[in-house]
C-alpha positions in Angstrom: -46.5 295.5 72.6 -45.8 292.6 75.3 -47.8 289.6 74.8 -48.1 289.1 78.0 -49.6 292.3 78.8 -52.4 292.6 75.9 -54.5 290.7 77.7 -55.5 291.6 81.3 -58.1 289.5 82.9 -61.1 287.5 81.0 -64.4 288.7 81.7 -67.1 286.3 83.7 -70.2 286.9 84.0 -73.4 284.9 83.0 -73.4 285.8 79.4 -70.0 285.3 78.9 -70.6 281.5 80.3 -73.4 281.3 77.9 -71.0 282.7 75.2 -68.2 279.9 75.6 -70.9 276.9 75.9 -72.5 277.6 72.8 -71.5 276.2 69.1 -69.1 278.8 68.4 -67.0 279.0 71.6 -66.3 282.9 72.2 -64.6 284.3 75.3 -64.3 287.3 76.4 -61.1 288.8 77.7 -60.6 293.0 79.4 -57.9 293.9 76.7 -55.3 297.4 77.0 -56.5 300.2 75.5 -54.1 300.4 72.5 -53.9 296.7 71.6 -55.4 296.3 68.2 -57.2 292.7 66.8 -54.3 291.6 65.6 -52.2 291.7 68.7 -55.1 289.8 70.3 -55.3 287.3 68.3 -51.4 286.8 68.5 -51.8 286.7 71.9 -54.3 284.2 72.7 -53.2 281.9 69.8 -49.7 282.4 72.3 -50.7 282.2 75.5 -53.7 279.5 75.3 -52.5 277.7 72.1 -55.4 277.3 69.9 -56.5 279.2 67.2 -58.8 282.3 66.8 -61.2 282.4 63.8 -62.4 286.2 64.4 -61.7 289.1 67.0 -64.4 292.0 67.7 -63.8 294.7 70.2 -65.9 296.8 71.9 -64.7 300.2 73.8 -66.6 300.6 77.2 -67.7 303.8 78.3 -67.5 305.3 81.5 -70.3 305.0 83.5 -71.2 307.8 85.7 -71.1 307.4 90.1 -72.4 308.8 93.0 -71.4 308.4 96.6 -73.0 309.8 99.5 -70.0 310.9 102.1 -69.9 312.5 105.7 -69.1 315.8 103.9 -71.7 315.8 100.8 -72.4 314.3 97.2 -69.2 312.8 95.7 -69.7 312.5 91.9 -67.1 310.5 89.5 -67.2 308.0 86.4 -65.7 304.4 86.5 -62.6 303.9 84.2 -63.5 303.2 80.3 -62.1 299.9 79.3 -61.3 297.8 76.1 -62.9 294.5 75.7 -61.9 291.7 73.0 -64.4 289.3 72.0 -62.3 285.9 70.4 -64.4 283.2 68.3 -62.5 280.2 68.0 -61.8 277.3 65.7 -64.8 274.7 66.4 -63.2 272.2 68.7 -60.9 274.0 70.5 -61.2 275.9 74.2 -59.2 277.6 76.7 -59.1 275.2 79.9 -57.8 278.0 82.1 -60.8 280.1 81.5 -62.9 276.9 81.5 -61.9 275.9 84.6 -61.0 272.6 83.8 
């Protein structure tokens, strides 16, 4: 698989700031579905140069939706994702994700 298209987008949201401030400095990145840790781990050591201790992943499930519409109840899920969780080596950080 591409290294450039293993990793999608990181995830930022108020626990994933809390995440990357902390002792350990973990970031979360939206992965593709059939990437595996070790093809994360490639990639980010890659992309951001710096090295990755550990990798967990966590499949997302759909969630289910509702819409109310001029013509009745529309009723769907979201699409299930693939999220990568990446600890990394005390003293280093991803500036891009940072935003430093």
């Amino acid at each position: 698989m591409d290294i450039m298209k293993v990793l999608i987008e990181p995830v930022l949201t108020e626990k994933t700031n809390v995440m990357r401030e902390g002792e350990s400095r973990k970031y979360v990145f939206k992965v593709d579905p059939r990437a595996n840790k070790i093809q994360i781990m490639g990639a980010v050591k890659e992309l951001f140069n710096v090295q990755p201790v550990a990798c967990n992943i966590v499949s997302v499930k759909a969630k289910p939706r509702m819409a109310r519409t001029k013509s009745g109840m529309r009723y769907g899920t979201t699409t299930p994702w693939k999220k990568a969780i990446i600890t990394l080596k005390a003293g280093d950080k991803i500036d891009s994700v940072d935003g430093a």
